[in-house]
C-alpha positions as CSV (number, residue, x, y, z in Angstrom):
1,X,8.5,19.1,10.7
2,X,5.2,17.3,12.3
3,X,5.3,14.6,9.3
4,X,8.7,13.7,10.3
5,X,7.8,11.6,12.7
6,X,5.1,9.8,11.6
7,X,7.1,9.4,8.7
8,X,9.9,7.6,10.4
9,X,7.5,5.7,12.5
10,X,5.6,4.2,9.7
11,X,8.9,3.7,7.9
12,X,10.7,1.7,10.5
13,X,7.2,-0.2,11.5
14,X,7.8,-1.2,7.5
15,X,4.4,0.0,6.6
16,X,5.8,2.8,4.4
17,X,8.9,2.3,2.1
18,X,9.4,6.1,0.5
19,X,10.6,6.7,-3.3
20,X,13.0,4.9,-4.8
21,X,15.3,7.6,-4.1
22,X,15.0,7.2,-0.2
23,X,12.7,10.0,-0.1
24,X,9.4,11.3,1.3
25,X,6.6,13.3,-0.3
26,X,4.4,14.1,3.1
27,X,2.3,16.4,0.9
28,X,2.4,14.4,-2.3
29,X,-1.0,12.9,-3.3
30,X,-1.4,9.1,-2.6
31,X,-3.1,6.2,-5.2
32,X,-5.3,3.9,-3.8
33,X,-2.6,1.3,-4.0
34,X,-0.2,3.3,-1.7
35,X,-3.7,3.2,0.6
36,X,-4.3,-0.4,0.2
37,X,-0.5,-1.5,1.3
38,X,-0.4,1.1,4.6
39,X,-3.8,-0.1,5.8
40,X,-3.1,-4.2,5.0
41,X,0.6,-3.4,6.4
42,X,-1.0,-1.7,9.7
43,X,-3.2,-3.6,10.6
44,X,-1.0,-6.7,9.7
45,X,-3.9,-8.5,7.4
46,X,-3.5,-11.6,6.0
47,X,-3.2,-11.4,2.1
48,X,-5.0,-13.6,-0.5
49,X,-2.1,-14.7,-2.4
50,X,-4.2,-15.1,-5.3
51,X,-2.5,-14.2,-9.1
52,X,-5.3,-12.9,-10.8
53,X,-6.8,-9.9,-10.2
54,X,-10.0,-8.3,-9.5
55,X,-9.5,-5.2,-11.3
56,X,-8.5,-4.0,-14.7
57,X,-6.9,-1.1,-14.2
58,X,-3.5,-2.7,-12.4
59,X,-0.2,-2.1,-14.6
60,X,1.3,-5.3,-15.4
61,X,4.5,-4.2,-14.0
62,X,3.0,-3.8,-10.2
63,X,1.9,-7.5,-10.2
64,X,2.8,-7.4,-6.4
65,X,0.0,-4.8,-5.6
66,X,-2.4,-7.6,-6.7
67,X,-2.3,-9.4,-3.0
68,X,-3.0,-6.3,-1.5
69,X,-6.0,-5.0,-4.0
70,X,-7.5,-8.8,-3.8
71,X,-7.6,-9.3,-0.4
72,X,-8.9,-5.5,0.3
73,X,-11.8,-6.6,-2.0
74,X,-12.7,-9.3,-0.8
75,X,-12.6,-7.7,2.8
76,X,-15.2,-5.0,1.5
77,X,-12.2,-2.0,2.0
78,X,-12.7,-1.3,-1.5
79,X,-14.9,-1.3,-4.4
């Protein structure tokens, strides 16, 4: 299919990773911390490395988003 190569682009430029079942969803819907890593990732920003975070809405279990949604923040990306 057309996604299939982006897809393996972005996967072996490590800016996309896939499910933990080494898939792909190309038409699955995406969370603004799937945006936040493939934009930093891209465009190889420097993260805040920073613990806390900025919003309140973060799972504690996805502590390593917090980088990403910090620095994009800061940055003005997001809101």
């Amino acid at each position: 299919s057309c996604a299939r190569t982006y897809i393996e682009s972005l996967y072996s430029s490590g800016i996309i990773s896939g499910y933990s079942n080494n898939t792909f969803r190309p038409n699955a819907s995406i969370t603004r911390a799937d945006w936040i890593v493939w934009v930093m990732k891209a465009y190889k920003i420097p993260l805040n490395t920073g613990t806390g975070t900025l919003f309140k809405d973060i799972p504690k279990d996805s502590a390593w988003i917090i980088p990403y949604i910090n620095t994009a923040k800061e940055r003005g990306y997001i809101s």
